[in-house]
BAROKOL-645578 format. One record per atom (N, C-alpha, C): x, y negated, z negated. Coordinates in steps of 0.001 Angstrom, whole numbers, padded with zeros to 6 digits, always signed. Example, Ala and Ser with C-alpha at 12.3 -4.5 7.8 and 13.67 -1.06 7.14 Angstrom:
+013190+005690-007800+012300+004500-007800+013200+003300-007800+012850+002250-007080+013670+001060-007140+012900-000030-007870
REM end
This chain:
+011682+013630-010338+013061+013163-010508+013355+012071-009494+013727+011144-010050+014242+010120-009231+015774+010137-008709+016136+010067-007539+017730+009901-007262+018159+008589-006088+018640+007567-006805+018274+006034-006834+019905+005605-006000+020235+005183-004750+020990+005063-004336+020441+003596-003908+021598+002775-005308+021391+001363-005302+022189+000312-004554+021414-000237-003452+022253-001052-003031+021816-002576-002504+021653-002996-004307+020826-004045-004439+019692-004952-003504+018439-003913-004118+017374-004134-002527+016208-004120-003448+015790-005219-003654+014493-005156-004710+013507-005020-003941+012520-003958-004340+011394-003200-003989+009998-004274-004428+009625-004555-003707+007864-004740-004578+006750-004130-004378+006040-003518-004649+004832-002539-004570+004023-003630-003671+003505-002871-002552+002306-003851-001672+000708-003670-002503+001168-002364-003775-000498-002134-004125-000550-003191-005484-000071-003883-005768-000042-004749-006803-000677-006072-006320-002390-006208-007209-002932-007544-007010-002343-008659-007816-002327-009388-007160-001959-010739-008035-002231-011927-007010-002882-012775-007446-003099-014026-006946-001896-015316-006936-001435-015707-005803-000651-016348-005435-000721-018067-005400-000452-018712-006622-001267-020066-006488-000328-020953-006327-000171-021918-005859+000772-022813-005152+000467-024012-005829+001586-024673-006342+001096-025353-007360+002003-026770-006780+001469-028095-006529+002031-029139-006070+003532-029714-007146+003243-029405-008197+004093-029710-009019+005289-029168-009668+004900-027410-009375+006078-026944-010232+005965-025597-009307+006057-025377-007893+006028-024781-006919+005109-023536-007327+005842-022513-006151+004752-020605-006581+004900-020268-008195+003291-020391-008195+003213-019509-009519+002177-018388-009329+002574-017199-009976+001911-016057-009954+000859-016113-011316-000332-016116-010157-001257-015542-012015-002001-014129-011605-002053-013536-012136-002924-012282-012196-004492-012895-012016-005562-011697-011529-006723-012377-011776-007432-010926-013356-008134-011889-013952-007850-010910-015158-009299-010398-015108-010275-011131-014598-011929-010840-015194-012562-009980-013624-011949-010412-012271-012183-009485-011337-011084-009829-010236-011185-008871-009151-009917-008394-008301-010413-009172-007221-011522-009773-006735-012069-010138-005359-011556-009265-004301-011927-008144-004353-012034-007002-003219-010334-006007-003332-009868-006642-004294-008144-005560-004368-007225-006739-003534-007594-007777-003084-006534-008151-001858-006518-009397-002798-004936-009879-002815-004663-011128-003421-005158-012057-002632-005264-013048-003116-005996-014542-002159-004894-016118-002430-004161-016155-001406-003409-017728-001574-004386-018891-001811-003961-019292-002877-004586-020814-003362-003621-022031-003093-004059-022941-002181-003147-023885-001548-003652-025264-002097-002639-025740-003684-002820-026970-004412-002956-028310-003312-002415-028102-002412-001951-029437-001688-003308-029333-001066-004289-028672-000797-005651-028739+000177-006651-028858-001206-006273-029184-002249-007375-028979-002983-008625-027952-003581-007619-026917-003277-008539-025317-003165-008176-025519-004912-009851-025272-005661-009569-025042-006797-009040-023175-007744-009412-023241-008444-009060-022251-008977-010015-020843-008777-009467-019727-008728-010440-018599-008293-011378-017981-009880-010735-018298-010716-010985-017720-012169-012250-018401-012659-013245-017540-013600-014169-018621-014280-013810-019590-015290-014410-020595-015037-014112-021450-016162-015155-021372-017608-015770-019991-017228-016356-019551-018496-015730-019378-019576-016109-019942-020905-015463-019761-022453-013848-020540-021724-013225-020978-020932-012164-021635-020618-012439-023054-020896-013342-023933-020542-013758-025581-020784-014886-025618-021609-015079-026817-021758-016388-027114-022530-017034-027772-021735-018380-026883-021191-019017-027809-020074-019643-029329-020626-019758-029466-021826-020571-030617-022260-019358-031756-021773-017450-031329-021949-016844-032472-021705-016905-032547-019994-017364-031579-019547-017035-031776-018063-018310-033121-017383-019574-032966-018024-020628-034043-018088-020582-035161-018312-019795-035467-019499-018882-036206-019723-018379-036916-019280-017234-036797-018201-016413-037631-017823-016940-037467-016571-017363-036732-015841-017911-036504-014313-019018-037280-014348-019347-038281-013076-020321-039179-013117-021225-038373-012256-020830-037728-011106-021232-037089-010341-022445-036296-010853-023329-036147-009519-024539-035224-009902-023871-033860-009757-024420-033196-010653-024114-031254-011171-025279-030804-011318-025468-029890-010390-026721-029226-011156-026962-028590-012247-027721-028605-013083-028124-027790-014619-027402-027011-014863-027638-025913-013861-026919-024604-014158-025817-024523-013630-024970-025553-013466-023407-025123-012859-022615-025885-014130-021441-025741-013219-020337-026534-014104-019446-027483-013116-019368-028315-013289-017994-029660-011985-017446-030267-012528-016176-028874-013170-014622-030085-013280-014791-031082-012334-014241-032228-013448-013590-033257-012745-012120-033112-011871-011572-032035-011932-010051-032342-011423-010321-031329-009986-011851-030814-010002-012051-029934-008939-013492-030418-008323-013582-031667-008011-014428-032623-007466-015541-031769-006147-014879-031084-005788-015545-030448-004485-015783-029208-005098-015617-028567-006079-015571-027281-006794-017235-027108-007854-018237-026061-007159-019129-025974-008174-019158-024304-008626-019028-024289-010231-018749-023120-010496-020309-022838-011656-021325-022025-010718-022351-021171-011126-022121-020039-011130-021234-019428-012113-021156-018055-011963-021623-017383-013126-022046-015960-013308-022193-015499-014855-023060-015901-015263-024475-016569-014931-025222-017254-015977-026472-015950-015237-026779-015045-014989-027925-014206-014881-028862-014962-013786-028382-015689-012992-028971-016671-011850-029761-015906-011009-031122-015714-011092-032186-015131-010082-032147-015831-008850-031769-017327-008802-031871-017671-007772-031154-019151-007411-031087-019666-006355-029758-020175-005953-029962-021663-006475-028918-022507-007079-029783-023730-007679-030167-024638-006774-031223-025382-006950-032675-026489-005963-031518-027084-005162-030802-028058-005527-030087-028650-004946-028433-028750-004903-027863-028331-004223-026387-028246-004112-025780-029685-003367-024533-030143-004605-024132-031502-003865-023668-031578-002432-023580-032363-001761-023173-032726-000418-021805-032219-000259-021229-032531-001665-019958-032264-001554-019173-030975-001583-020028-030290-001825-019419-029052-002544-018806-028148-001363-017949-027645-001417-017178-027130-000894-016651-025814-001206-016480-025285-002305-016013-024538-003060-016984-023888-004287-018043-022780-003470-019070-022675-004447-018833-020781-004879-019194-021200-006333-018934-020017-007176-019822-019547-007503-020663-018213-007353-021735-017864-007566-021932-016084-007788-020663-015556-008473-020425-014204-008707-021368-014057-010117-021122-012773-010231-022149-012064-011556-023224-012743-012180-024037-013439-011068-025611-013355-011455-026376-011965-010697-027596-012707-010653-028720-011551-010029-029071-011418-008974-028409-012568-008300-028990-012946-006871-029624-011604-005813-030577-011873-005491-031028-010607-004603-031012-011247-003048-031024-012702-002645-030988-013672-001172-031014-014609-001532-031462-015217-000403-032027-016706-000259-032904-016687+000718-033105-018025+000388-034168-018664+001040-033436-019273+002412-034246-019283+003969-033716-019695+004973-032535-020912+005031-033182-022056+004339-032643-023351+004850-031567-023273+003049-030972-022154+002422-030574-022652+000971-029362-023030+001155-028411-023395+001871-027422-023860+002126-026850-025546+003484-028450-025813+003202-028728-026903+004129-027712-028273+004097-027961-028388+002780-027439-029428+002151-025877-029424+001930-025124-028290+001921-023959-027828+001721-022945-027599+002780-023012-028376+003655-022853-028154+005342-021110-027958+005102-020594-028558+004208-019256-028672+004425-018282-027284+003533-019374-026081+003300-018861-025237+002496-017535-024800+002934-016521-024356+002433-015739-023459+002650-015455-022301+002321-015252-022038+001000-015833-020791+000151-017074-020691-000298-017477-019152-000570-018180-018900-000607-018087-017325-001703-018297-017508-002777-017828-015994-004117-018957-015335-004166-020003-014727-003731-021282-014053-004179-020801-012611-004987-019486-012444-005004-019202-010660-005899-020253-010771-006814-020402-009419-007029-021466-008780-008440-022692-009830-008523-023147-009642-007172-025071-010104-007484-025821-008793-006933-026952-008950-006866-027881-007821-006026-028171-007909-004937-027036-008560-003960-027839-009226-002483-028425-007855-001837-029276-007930-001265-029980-006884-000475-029787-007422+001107-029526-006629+001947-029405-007057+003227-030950-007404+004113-031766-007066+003391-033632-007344+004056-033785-009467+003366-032540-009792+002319-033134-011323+002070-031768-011795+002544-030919-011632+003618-030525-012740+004258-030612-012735+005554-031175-013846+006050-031649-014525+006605-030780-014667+008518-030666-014169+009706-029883-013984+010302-028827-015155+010818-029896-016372+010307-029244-018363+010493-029257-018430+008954-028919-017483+007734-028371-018282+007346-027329-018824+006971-026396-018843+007559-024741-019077+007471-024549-020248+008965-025540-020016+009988-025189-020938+010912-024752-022468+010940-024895-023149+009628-025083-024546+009891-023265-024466+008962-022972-023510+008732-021755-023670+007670-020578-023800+008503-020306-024735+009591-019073-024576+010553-017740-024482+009867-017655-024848+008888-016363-024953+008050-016186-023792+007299-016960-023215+007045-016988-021869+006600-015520-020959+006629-015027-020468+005696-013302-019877+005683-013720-018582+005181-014158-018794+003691-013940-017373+003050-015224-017013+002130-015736-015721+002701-016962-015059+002191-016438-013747+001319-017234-014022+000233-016868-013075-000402-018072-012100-001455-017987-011086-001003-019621-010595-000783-019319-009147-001319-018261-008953-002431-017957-007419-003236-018860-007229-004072-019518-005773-004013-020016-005388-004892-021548-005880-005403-022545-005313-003998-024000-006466-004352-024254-005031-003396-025593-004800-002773-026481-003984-002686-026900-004096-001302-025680-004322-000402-025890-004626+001383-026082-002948+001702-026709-002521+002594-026890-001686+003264-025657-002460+004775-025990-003270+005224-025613-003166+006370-024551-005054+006453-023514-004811+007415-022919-006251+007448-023219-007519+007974-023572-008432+007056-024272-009661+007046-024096-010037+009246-025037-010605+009553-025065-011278+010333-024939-012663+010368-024543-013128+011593-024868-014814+011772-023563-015415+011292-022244-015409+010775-021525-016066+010358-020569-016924+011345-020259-017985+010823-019992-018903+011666-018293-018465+012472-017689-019187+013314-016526-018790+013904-015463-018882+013222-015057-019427+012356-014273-020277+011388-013837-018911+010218-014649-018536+010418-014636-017494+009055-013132-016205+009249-012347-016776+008304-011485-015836+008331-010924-014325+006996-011957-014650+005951-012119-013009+005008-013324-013507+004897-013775-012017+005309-014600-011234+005547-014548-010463+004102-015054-010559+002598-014939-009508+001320-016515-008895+001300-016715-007200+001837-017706-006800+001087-017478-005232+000461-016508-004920+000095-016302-003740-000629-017443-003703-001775-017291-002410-001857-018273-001544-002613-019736-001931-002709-020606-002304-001359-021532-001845-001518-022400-000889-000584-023443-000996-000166-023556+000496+000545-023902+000605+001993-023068+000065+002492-023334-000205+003625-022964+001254+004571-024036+001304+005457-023745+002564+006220-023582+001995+007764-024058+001144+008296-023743+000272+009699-023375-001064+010107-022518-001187+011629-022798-001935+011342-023598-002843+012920-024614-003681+012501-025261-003984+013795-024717-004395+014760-025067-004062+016001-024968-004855+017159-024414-006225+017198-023171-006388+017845-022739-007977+018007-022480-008570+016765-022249-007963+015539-022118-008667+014411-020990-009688+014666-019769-008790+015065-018453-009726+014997-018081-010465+016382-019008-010527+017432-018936-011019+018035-017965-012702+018296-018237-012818+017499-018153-014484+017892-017087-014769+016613-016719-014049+015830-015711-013819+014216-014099-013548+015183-013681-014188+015983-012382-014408+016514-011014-014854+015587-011284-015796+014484-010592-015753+013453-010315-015305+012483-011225-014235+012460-011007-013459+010735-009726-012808+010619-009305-012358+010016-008225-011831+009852-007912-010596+008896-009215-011203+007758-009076-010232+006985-010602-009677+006705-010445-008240+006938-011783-007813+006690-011905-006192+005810-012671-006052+004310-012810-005577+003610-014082-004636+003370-013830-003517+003747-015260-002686+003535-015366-001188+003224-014040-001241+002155-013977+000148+001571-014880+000140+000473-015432+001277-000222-016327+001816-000862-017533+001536-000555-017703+001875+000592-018934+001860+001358-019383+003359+002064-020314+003293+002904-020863+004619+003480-020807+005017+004856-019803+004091+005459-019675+004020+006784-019119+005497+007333-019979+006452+008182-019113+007792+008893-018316+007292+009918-019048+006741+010759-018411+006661+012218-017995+005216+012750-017297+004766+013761-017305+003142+013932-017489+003366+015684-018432+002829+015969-019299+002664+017545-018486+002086+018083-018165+002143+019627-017240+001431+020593-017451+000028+020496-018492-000587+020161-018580-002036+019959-018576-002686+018803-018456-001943+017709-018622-002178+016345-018142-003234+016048-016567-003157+016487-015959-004434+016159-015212-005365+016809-016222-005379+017937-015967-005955+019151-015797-007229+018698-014954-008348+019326-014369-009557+019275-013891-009768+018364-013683-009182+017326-011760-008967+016320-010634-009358+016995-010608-010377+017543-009219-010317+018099-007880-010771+017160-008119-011300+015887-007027-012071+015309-007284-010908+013453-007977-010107+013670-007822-009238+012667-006673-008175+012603-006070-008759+011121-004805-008304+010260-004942-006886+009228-005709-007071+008380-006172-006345+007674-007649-005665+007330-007658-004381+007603-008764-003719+007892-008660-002504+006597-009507-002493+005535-009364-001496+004750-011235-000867+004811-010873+000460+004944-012205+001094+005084-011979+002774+004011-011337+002532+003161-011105+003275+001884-012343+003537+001335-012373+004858+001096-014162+005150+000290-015101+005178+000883-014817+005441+002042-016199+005515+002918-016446+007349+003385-016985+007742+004647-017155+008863+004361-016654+009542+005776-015686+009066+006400-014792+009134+007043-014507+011025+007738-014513+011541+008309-014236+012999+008083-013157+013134+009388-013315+012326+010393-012539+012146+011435-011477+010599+011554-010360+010772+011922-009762+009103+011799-010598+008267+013002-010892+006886+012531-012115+006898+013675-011428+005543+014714-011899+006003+015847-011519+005321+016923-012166+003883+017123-011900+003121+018311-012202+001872+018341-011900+000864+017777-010735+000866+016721-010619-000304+015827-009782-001036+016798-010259-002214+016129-009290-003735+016740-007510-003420+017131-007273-003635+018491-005743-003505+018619-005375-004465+017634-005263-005415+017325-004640-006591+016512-004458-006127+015190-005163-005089+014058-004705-004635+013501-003291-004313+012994-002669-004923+012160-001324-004565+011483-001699-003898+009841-003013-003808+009426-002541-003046+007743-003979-002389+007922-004110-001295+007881-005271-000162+008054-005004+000764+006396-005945+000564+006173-006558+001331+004854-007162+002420+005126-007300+003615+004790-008409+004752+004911-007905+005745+003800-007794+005549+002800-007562+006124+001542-009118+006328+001120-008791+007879+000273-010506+007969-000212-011203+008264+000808-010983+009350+002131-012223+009525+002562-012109+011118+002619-012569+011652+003842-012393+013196+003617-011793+013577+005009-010582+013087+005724-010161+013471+006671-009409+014691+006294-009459+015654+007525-008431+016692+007763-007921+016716+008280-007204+015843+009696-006621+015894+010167-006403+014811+011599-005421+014676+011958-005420+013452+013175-004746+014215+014555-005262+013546+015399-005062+013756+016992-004115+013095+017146-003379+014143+018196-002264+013555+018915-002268+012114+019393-001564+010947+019495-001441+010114+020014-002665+008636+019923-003395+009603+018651-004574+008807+017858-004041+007010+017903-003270+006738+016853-003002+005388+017215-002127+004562+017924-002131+005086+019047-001698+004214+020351-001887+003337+020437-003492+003094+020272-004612+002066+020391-004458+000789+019439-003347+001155+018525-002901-000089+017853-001793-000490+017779-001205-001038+018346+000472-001185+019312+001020-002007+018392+000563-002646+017370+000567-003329+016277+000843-002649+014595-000006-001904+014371+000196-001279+013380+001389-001200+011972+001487-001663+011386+002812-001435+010530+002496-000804+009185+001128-001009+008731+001095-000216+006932+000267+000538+007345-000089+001606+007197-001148+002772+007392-001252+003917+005847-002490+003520+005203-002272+004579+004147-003478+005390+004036-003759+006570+003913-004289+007345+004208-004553+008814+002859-004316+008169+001709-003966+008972+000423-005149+009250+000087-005174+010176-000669-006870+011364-001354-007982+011355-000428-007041+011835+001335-007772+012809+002008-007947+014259+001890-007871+014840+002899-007981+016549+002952-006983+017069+004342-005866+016215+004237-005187+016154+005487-004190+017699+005203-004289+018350+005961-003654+019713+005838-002771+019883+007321-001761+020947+007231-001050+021288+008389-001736+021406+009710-002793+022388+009219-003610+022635+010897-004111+021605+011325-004488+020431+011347-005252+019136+011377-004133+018264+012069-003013+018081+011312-001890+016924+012161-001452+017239+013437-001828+017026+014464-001474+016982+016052-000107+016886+015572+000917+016997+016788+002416+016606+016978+001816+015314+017610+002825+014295+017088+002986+012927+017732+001321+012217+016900+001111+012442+015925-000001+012040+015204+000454+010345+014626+001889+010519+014239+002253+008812+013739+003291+008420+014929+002950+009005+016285+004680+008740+016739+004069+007341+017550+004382+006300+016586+004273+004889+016670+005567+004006+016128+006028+002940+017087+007363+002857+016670+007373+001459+015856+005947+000858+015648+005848-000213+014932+005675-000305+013372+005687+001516+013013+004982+002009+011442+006128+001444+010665+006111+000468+009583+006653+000345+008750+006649+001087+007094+005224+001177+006590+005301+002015+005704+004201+002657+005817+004263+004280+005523+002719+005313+005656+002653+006510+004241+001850+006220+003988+001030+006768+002734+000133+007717+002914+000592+008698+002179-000055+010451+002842-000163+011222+001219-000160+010520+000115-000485+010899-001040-001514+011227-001162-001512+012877-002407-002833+013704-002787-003674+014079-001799-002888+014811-000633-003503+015218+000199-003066+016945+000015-002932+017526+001301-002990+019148+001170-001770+019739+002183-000749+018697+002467+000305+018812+003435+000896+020158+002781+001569+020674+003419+002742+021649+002936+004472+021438+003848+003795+020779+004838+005263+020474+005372+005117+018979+005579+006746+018335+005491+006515+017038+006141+006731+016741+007605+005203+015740+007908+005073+015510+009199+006089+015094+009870+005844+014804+011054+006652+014592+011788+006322+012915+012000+007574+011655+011572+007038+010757+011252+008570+009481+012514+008054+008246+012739+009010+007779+013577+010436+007588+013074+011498+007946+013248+012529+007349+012638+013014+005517+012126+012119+005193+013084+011550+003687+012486+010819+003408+011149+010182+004270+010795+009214+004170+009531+010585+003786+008342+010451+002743+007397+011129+002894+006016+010610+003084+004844+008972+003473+004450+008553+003715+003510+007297+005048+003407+007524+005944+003340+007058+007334+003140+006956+007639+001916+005327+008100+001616+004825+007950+000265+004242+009930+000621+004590+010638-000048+004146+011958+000033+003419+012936-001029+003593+012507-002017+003321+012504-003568+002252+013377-003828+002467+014326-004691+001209+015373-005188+000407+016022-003377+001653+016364-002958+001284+017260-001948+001302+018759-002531+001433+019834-001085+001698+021468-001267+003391+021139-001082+004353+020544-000646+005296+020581+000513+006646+021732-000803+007017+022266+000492+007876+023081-000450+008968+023125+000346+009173+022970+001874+010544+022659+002732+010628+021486+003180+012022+021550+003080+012578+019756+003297+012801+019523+004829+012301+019667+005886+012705+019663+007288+013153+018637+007732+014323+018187+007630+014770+017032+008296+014628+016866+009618+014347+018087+010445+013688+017477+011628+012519+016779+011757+011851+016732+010941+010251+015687+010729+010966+014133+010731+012061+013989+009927+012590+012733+009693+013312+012098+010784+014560+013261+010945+015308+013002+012249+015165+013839+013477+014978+013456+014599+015114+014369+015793+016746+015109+016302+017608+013597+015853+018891+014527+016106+019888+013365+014998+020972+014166+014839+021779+013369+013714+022810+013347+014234+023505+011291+014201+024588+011681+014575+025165+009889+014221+025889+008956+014762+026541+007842+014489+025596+006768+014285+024356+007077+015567+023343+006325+015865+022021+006662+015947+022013+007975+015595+020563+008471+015410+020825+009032+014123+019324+008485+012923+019461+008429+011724+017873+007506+011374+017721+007954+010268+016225+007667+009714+016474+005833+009334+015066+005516+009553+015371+004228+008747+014634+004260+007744+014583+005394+006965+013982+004999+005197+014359+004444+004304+013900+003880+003718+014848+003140+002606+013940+003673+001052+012334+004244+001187+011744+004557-000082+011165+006003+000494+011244+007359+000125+010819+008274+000103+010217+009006-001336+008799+009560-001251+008183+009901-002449+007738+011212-002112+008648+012528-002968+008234+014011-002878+007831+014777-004281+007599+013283-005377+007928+013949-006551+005898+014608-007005+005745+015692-006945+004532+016234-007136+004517+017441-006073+005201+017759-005700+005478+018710-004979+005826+020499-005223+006232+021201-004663+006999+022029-004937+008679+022540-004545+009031+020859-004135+010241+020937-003946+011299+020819-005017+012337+021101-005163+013497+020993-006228+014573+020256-005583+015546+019122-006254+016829+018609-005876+017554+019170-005167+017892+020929-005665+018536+021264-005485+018559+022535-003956+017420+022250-003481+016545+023076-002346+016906+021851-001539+017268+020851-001510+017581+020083+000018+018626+020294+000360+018209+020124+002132+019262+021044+002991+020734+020493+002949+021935+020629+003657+022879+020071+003283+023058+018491+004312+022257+018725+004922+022471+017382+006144+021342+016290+005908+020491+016490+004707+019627+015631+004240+020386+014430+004171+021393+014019+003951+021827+012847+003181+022697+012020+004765+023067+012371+005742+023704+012089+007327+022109+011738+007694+020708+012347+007335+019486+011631+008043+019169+010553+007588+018957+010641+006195+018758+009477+005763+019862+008279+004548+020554+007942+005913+021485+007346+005668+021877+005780+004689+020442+005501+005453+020048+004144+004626+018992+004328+003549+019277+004992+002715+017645+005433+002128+018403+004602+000517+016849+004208-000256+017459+003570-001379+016776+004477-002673+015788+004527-002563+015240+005656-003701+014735+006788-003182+014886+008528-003776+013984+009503-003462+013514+010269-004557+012337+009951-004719+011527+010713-005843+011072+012203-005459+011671+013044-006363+011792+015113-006272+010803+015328-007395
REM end
């Protein structure tokens, strides 16, 4: 049951992909990406820099007109719009291996759903000025790349490496590099000094993977990392050491039971934390487990709660959904109620529960004063 106290405040779901493309002519336009997600995380496309399009231009153009009017050398097996001059799109064609020669120019190389299993040392020699980089859905194996081979790529921005056959996280990438995409493949470590020298990334992706534990140095020199999702991995403890700089932590999908007192201190930053289809139960949550005053929204769905935690009165978005919970304790929400002490929720979710409308206490509504929707 929904009970919707409207006071005109439009909501947008943060779990909704959609690609954000910026268009010089007729400003933000939203397109969906329809044929793949590039790791779940939307990606800004900035018209005015010449960033072409993320989508294939498979069955979309006719490569014979793109030959056509492009004077430019293309290799065989690619495709080079003309209106995306720096743009080479080899994707989808069952590509065993990387094509002989890549233009000088290219910048923007597309190379998802072939076969690729590596490369060869020097295969990006010629390509010095890359910026992107799409490898999703090949077979990369982490034994064929090469530890230089990404070194000569100083311009290097965005790697994108979902869904290929890494055991472990690429080495060697240049400083420049700011996403980091390798969800879902099977990576169980990660080496020594990898991120060392990765000071700009920001965004880094490595849920549905096999990672248990994360080593005190793991992810050493993260300093400008934003988003960290490690969803689907095999998680059993919330794990320590992550980057203070952290503001959006993922760990949905693993098998935690429970968190320590005063666990994320260590990220003074913090604002989205979701944590849904664990094994998080009463005995497991320390007191003071979220008491962080930077939490903006926390996600505790399809877990094994029976009461609600005890969460900051700062928090405004509490997701609880297909829990045990059967009492409404407004002391979890509020510590004390009164002119100036009062919850700042504005979205609360209890509907999967064993609570009823009519089972909340009578001072529920003095806690959460500012609240805009609550799902029973």
């Amino acid at each position: 049951m929904l009970i919707s106290l409207d006071r005109h405040v439009a909501y947008s779901s943060p779990l909704l992909v959609l690609v954000l493309v910026l268009s010089a002519m007729h400003g933000p336009v939203w397109g969906s990406t329809l044929d793949v997600d590039y790791g779940g995380v939307p990606l800004w496309i900035n018209r005015f820099l010449g960033e072409p399009s993320v989508l294939s231009l498979r069955g979309r153009m006719d490569p014979s007109w793109f030959r056509a009017v492009n004077t430019q050398s293309c290799p065989s097996e690619c495709e080079c719009p003309v209106q995306w001059p720096t743009a080479l799109y080899c994707d989808h064609r069952a590509l065993g291996e990387l094509p002989a020669e890549l233009p000088a120019r290219t910048q923007y190389l597309f190379l998802q759903g072939n076969q690729l299993t590596g490369f060869r040392p020097d295969a990006f020699a010629n390509a010095t000025g890359l910026r992107w980089l799409f490898l999703d859905r090949n077979q990369l194996l982490s034994g064929r790349l090469d530890a230089g081979l990404f070194s000569g790529l100083t311009r290097l921005v965005n790697v994108f490496m979902n869904n290929n056959n890494l055991t472990e996280v690429p080495m060697g990438l240049p400083a420049g590099v700011r996403q980091l995409r390798l969800a879902y493949n099977h990576i169980e470590k990660i080496p020594p000094g990898t991120f060392e020298n990765l000071r700009n990334l920001t965004t880094l992706l490595l849920q549905g993977n096999r990672l248990k534990v994360v080593g005190e140095s793991d992810f050493k020199g993260l300093s400008s990392l934003s988003l960290l999702d490690l969803s689907g991995n095999l998680f059993e403890t919330f794990p320590r050491h992550l980057p203070p700089s952290v503001s959006q932590l993922y760990l949905s999908n693993n098998s935690l039971v429970g968190m320590e007192g005063g666990i994320l201190q260590g990220l003074p930053g913090l604002r989205y934390l979701r944590l849904g289809r664990n094994m998080l139960r009463d005995g497991g949550m320390e007191p003071g487990a979220f008491n962080l005053s930077s939490l903006v929204e926390l996600e505790l769905s399809y877990n094994q709660l029976t009461h609600i935690p005890v969460v900051p009165t700062t928090l405004q978005y509490l997701y609880l959904e297909a829990n045990q919970i059967s009492v409404f304790n407004v002391s979890s929400l509020c510590r004390e109620v009164s002119i100036t002490a009062y919850s700042r929720i504005k979205i609360l979710r209890l509907d999967g529960n064993k609570l009823r409308p009519h089972e909340l206490p009578a001072d529920w509504a003095m806690c959460l004063r500012v609240l805009h929707h609550i799902y029973i």
